[in-house]
Structures are given as C-alpha cells and as structure tokens.
ZADO-1210 file (C-alpha; in nm, 4 decimals, padded with zeros to 6 digits):
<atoms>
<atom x="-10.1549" y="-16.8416" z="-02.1716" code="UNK" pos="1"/>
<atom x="-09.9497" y="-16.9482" z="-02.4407" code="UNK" pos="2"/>
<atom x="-09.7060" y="-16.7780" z="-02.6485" code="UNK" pos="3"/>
<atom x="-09.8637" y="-16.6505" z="-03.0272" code="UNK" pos="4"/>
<atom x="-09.6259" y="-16.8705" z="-03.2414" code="UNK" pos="5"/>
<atom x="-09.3861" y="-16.6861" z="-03.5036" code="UNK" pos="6"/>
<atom x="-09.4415" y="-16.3505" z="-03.2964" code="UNK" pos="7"/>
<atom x="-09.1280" y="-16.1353" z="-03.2576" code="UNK" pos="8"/>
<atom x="-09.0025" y="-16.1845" z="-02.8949" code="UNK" pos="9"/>
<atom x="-08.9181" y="-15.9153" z="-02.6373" code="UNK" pos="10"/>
<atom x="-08.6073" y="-15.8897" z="-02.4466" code="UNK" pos="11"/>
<atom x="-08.5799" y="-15.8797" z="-02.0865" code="UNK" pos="12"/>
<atom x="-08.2475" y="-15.8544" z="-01.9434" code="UNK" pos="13"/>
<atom x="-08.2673" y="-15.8439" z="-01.5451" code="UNK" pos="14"/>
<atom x="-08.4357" y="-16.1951" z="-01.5430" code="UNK" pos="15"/>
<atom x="-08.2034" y="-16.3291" z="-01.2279" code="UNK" pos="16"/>
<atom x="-08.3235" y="-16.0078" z="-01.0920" code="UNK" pos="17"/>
<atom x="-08.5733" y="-15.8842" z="-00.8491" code="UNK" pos="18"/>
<atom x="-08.7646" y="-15.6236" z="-01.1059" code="UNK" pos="19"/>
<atom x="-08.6819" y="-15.7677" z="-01.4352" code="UNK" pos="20"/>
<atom x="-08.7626" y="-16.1720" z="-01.3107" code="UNK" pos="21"/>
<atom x="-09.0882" y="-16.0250" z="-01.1973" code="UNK" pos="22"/>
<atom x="-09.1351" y="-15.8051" z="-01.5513" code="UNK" pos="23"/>
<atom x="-09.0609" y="-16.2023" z="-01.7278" code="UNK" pos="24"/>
<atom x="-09.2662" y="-16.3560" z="-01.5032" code="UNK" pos="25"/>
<atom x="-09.5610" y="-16.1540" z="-01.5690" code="UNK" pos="26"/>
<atom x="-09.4856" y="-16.0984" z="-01.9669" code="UNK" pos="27"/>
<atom x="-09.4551" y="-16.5572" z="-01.9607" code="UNK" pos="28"/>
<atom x="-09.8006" y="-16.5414" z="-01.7756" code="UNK" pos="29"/>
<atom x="-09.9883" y="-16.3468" z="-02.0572" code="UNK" pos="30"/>
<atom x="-09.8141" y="-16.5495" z="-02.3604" code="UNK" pos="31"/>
<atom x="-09.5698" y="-16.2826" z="-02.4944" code="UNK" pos="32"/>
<atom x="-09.2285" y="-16.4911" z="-02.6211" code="UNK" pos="33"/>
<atom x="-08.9370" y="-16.3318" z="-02.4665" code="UNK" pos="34"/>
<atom x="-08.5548" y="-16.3929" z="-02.5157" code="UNK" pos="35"/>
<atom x="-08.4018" y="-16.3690" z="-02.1468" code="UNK" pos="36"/>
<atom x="-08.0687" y="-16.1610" z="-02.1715" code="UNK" pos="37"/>
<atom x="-07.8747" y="-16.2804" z="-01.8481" code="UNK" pos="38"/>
<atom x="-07.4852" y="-16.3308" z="-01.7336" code="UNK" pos="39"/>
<atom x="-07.5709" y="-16.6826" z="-01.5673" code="UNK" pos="40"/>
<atom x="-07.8183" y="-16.8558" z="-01.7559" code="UNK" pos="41"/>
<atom x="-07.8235" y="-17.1537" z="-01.4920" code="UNK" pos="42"/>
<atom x="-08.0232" y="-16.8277" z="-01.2629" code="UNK" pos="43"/>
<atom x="-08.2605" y="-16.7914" z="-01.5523" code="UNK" pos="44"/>
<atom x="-08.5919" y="-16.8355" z="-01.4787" code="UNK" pos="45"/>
<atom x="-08.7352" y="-17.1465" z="-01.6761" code="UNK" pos="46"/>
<atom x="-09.0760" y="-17.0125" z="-01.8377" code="UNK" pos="47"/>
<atom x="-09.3148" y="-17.0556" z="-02.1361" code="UNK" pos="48"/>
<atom x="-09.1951" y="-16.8957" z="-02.4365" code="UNK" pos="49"/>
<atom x="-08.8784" y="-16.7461" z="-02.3012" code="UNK" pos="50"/>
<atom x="-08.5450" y="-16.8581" z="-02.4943" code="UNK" pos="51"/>
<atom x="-08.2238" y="-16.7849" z="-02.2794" code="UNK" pos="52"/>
<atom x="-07.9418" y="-16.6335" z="-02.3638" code="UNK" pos="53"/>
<atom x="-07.5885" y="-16.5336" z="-02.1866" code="UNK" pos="54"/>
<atom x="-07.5035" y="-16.1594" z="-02.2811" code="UNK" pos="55"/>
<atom x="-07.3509" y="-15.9562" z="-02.0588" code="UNK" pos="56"/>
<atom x="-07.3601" y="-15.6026" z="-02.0528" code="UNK" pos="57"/>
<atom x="-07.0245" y="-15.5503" z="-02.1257" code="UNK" pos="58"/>
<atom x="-07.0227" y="-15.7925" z="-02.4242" code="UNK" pos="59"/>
<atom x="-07.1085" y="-15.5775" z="-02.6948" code="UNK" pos="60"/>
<atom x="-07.1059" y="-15.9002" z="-02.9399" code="UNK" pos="61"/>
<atom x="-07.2918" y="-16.1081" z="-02.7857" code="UNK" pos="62"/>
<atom x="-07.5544" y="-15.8407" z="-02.6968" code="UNK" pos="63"/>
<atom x="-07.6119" y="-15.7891" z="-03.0412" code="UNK" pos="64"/>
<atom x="-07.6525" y="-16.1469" z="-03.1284" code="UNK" pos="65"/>
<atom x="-07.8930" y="-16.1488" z="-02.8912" code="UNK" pos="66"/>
<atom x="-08.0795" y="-15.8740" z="-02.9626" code="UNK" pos="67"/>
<atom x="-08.0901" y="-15.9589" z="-03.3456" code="UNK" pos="68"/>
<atom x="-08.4661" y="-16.0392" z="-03.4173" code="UNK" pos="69"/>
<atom x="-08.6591" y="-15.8979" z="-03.0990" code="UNK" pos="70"/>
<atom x="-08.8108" y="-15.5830" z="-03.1297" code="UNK" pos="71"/>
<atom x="-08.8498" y="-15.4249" z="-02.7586" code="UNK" pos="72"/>
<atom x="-08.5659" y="-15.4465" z="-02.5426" code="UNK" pos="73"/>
<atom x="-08.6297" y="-15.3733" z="-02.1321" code="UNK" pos="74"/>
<atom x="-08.2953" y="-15.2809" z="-01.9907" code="UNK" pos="75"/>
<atom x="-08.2541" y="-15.2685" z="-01.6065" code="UNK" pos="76"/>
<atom x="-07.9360" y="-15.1265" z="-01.4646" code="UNK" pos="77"/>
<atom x="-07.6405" y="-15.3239" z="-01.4123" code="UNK" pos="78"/>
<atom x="-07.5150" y="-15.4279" z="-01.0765" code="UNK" pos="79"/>
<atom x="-07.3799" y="-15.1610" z="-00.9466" code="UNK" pos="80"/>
<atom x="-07.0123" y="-15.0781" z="-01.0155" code="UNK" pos="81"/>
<atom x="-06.7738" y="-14.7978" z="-01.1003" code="UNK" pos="82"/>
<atom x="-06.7948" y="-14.8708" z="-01.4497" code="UNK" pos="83"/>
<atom x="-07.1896" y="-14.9331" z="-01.5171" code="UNK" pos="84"/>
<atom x="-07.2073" y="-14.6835" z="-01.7264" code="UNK" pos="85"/>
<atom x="-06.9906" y="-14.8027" z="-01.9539" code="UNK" pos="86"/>
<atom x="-07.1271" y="-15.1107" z="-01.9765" code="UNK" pos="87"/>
<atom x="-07.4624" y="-14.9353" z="-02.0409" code="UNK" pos="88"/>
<atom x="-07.3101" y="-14.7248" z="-02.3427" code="UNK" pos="89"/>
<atom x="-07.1935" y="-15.0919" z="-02.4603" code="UNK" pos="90"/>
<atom x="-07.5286" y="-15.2787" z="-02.4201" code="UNK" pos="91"/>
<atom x="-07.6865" y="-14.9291" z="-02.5882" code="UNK" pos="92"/>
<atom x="-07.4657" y="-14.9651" z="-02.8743" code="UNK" pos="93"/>
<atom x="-07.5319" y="-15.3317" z="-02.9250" code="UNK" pos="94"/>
<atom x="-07.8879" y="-15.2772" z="-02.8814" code="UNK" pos="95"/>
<atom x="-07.8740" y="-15.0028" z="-03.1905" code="UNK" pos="96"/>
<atom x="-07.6666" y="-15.2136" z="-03.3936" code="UNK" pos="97"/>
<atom x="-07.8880" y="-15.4937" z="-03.3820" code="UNK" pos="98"/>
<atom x="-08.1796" y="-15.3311" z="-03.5204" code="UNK" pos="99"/>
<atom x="-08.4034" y="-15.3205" z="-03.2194" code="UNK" pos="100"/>
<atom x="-08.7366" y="-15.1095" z="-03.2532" code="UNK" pos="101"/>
<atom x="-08.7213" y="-14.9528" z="-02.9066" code="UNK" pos="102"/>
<atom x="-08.5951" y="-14.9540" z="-02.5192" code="UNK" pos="103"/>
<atom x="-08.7514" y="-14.9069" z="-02.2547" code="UNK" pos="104"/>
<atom x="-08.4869" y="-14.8116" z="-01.9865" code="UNK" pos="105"/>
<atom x="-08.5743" y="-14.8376" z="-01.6368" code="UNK" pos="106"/>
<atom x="-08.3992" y="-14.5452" z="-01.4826" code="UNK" pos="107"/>
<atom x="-08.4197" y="-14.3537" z="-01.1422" code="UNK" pos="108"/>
<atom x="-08.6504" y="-14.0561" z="-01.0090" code="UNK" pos="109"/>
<atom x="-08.5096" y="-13.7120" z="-01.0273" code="UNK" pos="110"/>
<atom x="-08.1535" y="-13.8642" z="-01.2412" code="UNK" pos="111"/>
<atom x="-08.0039" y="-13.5862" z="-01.3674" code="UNK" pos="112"/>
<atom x="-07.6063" y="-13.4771" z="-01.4178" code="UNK" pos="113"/>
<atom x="-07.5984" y="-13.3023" z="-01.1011" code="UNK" pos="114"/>
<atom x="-07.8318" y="-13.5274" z="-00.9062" code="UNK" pos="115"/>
<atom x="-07.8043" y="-13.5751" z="-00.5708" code="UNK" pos="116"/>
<atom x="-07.7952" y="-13.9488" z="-00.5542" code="UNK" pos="117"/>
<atom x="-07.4930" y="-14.0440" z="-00.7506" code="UNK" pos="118"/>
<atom x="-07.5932" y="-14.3106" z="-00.8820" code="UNK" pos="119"/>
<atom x="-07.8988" y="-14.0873" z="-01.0330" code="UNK" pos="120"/>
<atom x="-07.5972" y="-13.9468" z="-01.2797" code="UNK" pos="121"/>
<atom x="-07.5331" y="-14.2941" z="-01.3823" code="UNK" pos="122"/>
<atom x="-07.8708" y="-14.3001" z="-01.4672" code="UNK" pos="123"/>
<atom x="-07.8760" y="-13.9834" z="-01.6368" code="UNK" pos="124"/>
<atom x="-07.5501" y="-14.0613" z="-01.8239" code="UNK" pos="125"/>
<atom x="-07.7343" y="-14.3503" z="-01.9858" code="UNK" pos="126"/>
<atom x="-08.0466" y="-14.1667" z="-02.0753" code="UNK" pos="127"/>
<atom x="-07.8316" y="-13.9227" z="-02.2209" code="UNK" pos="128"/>
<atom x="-07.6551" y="-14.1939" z="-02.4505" code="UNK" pos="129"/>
<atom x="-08.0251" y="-14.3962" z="-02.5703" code="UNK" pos="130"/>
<atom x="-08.1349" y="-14.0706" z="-02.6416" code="UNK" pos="131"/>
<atom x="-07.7906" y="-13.9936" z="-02.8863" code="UNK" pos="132"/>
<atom x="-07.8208" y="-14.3456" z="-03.0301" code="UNK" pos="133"/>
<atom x="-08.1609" y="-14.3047" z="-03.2081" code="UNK" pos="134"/>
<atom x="-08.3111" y="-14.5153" z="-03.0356" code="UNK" pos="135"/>
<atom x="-08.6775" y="-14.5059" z="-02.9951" code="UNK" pos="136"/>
<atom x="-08.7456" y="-14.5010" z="-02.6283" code="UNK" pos="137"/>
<atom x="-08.9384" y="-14.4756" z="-02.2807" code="UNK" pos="138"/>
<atom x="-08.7968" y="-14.4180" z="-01.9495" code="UNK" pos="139"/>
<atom x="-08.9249" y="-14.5345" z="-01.6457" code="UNK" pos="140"/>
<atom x="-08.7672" y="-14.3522" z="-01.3539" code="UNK" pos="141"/>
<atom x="-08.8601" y="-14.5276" z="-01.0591" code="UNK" pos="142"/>
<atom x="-08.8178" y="-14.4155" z="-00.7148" code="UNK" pos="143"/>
<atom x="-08.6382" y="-14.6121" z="-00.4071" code="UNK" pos="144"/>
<atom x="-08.7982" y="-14.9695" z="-00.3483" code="UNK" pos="145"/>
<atom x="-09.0276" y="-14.9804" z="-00.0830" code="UNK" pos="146"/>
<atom x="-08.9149" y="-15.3341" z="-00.0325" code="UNK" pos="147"/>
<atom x="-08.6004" y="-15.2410" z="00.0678" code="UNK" pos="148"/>
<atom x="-08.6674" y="-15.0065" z="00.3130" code="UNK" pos="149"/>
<atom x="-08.7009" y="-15.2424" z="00.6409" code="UNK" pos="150"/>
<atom x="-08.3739" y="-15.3517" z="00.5473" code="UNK" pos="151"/>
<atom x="-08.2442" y="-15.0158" z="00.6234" code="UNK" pos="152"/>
<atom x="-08.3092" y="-15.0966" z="00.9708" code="UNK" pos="153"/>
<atom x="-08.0334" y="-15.2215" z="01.2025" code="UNK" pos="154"/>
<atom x="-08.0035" y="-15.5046" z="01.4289" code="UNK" pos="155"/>
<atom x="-08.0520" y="-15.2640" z="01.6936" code="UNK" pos="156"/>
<atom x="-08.4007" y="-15.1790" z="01.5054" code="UNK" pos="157"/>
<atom x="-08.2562" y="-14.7947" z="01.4437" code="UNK" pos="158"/>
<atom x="-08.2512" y="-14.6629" z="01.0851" code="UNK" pos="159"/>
<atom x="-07.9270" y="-14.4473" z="01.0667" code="UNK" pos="160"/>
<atom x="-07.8971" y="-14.1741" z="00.7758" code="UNK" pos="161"/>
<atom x="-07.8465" y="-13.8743" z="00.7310" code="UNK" pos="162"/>
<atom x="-08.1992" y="-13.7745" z="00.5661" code="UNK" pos="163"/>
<atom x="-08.3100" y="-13.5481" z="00.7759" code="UNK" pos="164"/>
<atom x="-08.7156" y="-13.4479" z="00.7903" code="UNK" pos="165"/>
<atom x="-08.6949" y="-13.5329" z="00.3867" code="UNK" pos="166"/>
<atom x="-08.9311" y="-13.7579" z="00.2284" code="UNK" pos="167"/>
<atom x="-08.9101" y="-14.0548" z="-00.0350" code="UNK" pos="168"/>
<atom x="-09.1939" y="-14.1480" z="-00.2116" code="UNK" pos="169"/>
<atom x="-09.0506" y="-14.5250" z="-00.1935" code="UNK" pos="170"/>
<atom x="-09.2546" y="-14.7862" z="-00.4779" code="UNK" pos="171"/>
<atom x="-09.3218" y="-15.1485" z="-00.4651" code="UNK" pos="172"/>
<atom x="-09.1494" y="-15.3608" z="-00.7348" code="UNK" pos="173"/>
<atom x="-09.4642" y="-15.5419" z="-00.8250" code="UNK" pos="174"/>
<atom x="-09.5615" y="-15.1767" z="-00.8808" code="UNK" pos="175"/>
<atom x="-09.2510" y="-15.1307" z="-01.1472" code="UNK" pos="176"/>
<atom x="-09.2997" y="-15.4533" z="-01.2633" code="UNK" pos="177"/>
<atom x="-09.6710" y="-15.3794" z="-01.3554" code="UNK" pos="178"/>
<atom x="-09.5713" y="-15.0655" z="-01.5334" code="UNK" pos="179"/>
<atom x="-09.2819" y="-15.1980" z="-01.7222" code="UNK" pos="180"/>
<atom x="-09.5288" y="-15.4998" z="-01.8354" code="UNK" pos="181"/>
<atom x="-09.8341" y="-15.2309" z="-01.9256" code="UNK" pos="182"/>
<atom x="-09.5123" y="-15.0363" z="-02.1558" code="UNK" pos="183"/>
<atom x="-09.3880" y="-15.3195" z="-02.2846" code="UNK" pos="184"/>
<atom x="-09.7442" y="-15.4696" z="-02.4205" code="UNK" pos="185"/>
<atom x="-09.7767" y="-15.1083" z="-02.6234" code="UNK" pos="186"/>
<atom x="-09.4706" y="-14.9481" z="-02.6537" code="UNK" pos="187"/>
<atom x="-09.5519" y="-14.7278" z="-02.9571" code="UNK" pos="188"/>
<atom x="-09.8252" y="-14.6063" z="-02.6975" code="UNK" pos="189"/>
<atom x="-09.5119" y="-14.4507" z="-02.4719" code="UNK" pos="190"/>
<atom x="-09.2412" y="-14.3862" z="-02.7240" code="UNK" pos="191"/>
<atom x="-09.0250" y="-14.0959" z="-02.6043" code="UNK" pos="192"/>
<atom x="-09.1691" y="-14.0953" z="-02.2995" code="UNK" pos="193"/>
<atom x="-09.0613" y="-14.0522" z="-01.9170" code="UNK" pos="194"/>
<atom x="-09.2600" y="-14.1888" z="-01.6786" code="UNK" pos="195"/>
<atom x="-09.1810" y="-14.1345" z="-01.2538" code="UNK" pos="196"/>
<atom x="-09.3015" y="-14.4827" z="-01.1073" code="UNK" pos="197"/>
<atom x="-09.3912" y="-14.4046" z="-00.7600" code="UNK" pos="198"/>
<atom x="-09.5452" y="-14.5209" z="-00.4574" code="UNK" pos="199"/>
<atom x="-09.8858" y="-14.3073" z="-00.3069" code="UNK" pos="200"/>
<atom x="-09.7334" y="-14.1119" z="-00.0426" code="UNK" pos="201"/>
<atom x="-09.3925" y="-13.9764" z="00.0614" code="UNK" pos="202"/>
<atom x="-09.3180" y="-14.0916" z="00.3888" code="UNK" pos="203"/>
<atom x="-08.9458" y="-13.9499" z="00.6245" code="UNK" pos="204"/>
<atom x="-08.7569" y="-14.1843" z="00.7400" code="UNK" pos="205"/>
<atom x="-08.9534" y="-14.1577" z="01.1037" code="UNK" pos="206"/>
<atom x="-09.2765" y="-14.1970" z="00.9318" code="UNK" pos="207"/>
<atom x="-09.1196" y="-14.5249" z="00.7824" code="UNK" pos="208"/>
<atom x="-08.9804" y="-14.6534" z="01.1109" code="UNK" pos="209"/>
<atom x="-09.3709" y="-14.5728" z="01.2662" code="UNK" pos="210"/>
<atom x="-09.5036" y="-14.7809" z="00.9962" code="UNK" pos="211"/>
<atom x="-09.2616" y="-15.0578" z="01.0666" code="UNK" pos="212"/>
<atom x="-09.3150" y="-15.0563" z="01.3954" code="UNK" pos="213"/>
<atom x="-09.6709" y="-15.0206" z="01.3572" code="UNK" pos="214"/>
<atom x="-09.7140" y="-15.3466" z="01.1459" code="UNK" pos="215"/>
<atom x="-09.4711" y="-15.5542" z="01.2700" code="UNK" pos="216"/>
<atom x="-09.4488" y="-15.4680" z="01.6362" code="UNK" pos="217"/>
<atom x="-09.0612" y="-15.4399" z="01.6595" code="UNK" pos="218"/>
<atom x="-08.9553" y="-15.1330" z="01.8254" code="UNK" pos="219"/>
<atom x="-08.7600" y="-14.9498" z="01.5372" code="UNK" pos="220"/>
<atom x="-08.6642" y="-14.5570" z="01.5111" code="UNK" pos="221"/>
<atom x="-08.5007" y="-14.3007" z="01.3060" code="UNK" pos="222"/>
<atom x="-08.2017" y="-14.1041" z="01.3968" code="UNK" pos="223"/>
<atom x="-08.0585" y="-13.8558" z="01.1570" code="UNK" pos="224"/>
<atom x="-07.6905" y="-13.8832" z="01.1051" code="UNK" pos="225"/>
<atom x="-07.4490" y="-13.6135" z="01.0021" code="UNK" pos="226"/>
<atom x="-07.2788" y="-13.7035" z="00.6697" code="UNK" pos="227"/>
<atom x="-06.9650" y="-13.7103" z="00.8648" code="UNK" pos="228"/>
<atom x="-07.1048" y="-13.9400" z="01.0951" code="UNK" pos="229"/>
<atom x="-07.2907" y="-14.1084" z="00.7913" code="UNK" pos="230"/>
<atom x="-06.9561" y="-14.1962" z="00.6028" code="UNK" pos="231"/>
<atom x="-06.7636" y="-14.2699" z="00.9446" code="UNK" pos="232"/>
<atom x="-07.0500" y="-14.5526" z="01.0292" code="UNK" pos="233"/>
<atom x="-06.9921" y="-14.7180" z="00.6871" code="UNK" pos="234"/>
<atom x="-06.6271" y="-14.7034" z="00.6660" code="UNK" pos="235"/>
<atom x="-06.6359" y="-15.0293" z="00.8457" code="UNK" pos="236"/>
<atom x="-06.7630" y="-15.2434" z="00.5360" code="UNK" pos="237"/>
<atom x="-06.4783" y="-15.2238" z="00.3824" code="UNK" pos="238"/>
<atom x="-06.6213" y="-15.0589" z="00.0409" code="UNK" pos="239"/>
<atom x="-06.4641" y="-14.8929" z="-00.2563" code="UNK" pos="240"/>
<atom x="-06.5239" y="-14.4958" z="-00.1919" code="UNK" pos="241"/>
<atom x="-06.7657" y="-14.4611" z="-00.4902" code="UNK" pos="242"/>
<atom x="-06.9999" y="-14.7010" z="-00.3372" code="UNK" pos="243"/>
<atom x="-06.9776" y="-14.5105" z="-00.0077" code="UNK" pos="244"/>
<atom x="-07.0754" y="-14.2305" z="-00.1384" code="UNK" pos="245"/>
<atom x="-07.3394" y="-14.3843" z="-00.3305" code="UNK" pos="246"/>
<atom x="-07.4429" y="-14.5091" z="00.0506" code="UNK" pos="247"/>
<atom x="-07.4551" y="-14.1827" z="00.1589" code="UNK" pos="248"/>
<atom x="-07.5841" y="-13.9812" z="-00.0871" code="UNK" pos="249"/>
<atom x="-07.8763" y="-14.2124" z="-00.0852" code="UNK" pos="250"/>
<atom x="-08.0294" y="-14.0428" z="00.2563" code="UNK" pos="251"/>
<atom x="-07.8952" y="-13.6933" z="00.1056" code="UNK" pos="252"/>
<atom x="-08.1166" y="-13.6954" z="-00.1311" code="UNK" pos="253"/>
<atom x="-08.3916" y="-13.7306" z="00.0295" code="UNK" pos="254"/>
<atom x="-08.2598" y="-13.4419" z="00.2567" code="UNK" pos="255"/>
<atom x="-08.2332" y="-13.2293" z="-00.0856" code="UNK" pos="256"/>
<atom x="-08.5979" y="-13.3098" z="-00.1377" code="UNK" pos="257"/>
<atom x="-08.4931" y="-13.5376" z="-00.5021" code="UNK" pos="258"/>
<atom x="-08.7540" y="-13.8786" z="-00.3995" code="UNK" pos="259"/>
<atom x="-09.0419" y="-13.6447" z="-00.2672" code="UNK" pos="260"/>
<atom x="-09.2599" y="-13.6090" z="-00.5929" code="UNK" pos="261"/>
<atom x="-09.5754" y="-13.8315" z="-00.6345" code="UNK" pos="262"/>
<atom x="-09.6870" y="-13.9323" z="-00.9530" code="UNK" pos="263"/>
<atom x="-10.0081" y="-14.0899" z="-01.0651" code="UNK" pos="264"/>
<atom x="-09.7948" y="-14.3276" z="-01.3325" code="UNK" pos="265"/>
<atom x="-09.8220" y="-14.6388" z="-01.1704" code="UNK" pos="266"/>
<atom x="-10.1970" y="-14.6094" z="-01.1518" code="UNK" pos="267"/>
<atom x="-10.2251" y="-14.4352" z="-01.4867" code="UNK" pos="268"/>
<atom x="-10.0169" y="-14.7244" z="-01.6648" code="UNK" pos="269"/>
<atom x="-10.1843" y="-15.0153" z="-01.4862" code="UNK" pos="270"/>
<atom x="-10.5406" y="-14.9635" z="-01.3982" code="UNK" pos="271"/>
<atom x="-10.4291" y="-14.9876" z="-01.0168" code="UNK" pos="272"/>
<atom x="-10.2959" y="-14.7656" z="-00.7547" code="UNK" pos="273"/>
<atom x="-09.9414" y="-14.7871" z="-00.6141" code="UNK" pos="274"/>
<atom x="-09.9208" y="-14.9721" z="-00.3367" code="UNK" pos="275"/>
<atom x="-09.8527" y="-14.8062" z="00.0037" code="UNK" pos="276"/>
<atom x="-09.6042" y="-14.8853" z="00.2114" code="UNK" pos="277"/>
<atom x="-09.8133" y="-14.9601" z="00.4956" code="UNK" pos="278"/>
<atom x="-09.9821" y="-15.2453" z="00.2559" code="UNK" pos="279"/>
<atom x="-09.6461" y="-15.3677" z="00.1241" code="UNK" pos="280"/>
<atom x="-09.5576" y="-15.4613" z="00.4871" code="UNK" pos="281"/>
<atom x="-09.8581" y="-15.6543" z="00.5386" code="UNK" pos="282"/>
<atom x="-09.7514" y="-15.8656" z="00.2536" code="UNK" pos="283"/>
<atom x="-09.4376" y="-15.9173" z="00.3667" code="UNK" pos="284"/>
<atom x="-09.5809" y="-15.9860" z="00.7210" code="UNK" pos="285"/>
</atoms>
C-alpha cells in the first residue's frame, strides 16, 4: 500500500532492531509514512514512505530535529548500558521539545523502582520521566522474548539460572510488533495507557526446556543455579558488574514471581492471540 501523501509521519526509532524493524516493516506495508530514527542509517531498513534519519539517543539536538513535524513517536529502549537512562531522559526531552503529540514507550512487565529485574528500574525510571514531561503517552510493557529463550540454552543443551520453579510468561516479537502497530494506527484510542504484552501461558524454565526438546528433538534441561553459582558461571565473560547483575537478576525474577502474569493485550489489541511458545518454535524449526 502506498503512503497517503502530505500525511504527518510517525517515528520509529529501533528500525536496525529486532522489534522496532518489524513495527517499520509492518507500519511501510499498510502505507503509513514514517521517519526512521536510527544511529547507523547504512542498517536502516530501505522501505516505502520511510525517510531516514541519524539521531541518537543521546543527541538531544538532533533528536529534536528529527522529531520536528511527526506526531507519534515509538521509542524502544536503548542498547543496553549503564547510562540508558540517561539517554532516555535526553531522547524524552527532545521528543517534548519538538512538539510531538504522543509516545508510545515500549517498556518491560512488572518495571517498577524496586523491580526485581534491574533493568525493569531502567524501565521504570523512564516511565517515570514521559510521564513528568507532559507527554501524552502509552506504555507497552512487554514481557521476556520468547525468541530468545532457546538461546538460553548451552552448548551442552542445559539452561543454567537461578529461576527456580518460577514462571515467565515469555511473548513473541511479531506479537509486540503487532501491538505496537495496532497503538500506533490509533493512538488517541490508548493515550495514558499501560498495556502488559504477553505470551498465552507462563511456562518454568523446565517446562521451556520440555518444549524445546519436544519440538526440536535435542536433548536440553533445566538446572536451577544458586545466585552465587549464577554470578560465579558468568564471571567468565568478562562483563561490567551492572550487566552481570542484569544477567542474573533476569532468572531472579522469575523466581520472585515478576514475568508470571498473563494478559489478554496482545489479543485484545490485535484481533489475534499471542502466540505460544510451543508455536513460535515451529516457526523457527
């Protein structure tokens, strides 16, 4: 479909990225212009309608050049580092200053200033700052990617955490993607809003290693860690402390019960249930 000409763009920052090229991809496929908000714009996606444009989070100037003219902004996180949120505040800022109508934030489940997760505070941090900027705004607080979890397996096909008999009710990105898209297409429909994006069912870690095993054949199990045996087994990469932690705290969150809610979003906001994990893996397969 093609773009509408003359109608305001959106901005989608993330489009290099797994979520965010798949929210572009989709918002390209039913003709809505975007402007593509990326560090590298040789990684930009090349797609109908969609201008590119380098602005890096931490650039509040060239943010808000950016963001001058386009009325709904979707921000996905930053790569992770110890100063994201900063770099959120900044983009926030820029985002304010420019005018823009409203962001839609894509957050995590259960973020909060004494989360579990750590990087769940960052998340909360931010929310915390759209919500002082005026800014009108949804959040979409997505749980762990269900696409990632087969890479928590090692190469001796034994997931190693310490998560205990906790669940995660892990989501497909095309899930996310879906539900950012349905937001985006109506925002007014979802301003101040919070919406938990995740999958059908909340699996443990052993369920997940059954399922993997189950669809792929590969022999793979669970074995709960301690944390000290947790942070001892990923000392070895070589990583800054904060991202340890953030490692860690991962699988202790699940233990603390903070990815267990299921919500009907996904479904609500696109017409389609989540996908479950089981059916992800076939997919992949």
């Amino acid at each position: 479909m093609s773009p509408v000409p003359g109608a305001v763009p959106v901005a989608v920052t993330g489009a290099t990225g797994q979520v965010g090229g798949r929210v572009a991809r989709r918002l390209a496929a039913a003709g809505v212009p975007q402007r593509l908000l990326v560090r590298d714009p040789s990684r930009a996606p090349d797609l109908p309608g969609a201008t590119v444009v380098a602005a890096p989070y931490g650039d509040g100037d060239a943010v808000r050049r950016a963001l001058e003219g386009t009325s709904t902004v979707f921000m996905v996180s930053a790569s992770e580092s110890a100063d994201r949120v900063v770099q959120h505040r900044t983009f926030v800022d820029a985002a304010a200053a420019a005018g823009v109508e409203h962001l839609v934030y894509l957050s995590f489940q259960s973020a909060a200033p004494d989360a579990t997760f750590t990087l769940a505070r960052d998340h909360w941090a931010t929310e915390e700052h759209v919500r002082a900027s005026g800014l009108v705004h949804t959040f979409l607080r997505d749980s762990l990617y269900a696409d990632f979890l087969p890479g928590l397996v090692g190469e001796d096909g034994v997931i190693r955490g310490p998560a205990g008999d906790g669940r995660v009710a892990a989501v497909a990105q095309d899930d996310v993607a879906d539900s950012a898209v349905a937001v985006l297409r109506d925002p007014a429909a979802h301003a101040g809003r919070t919406h938990d994006l995740t999958g059908p069912q909340a699996l443990t870690l052993a369920e997940v290693a059954e399922t993997i095993t189950a669809v792929t054949g590969r022999p793979v199990r669970y074995h709960a860690e301690t944390v000290e045996e947790a942070f001892a087994s990923r000392a070895s990469y070589g990583a800054p402390g904060w991202q340890v932690e953030a490692w860690v705290s991962t699988y202790t969150a699940i233990a603390a019960g903070e990815m267990a809610d299921v919500s009907s979003a996904v479904e609500d906001l696109t017409g389609s249930p989540a996908a479950p994990f089981e059916q992800l893996l076939r997919r992949q397969a």
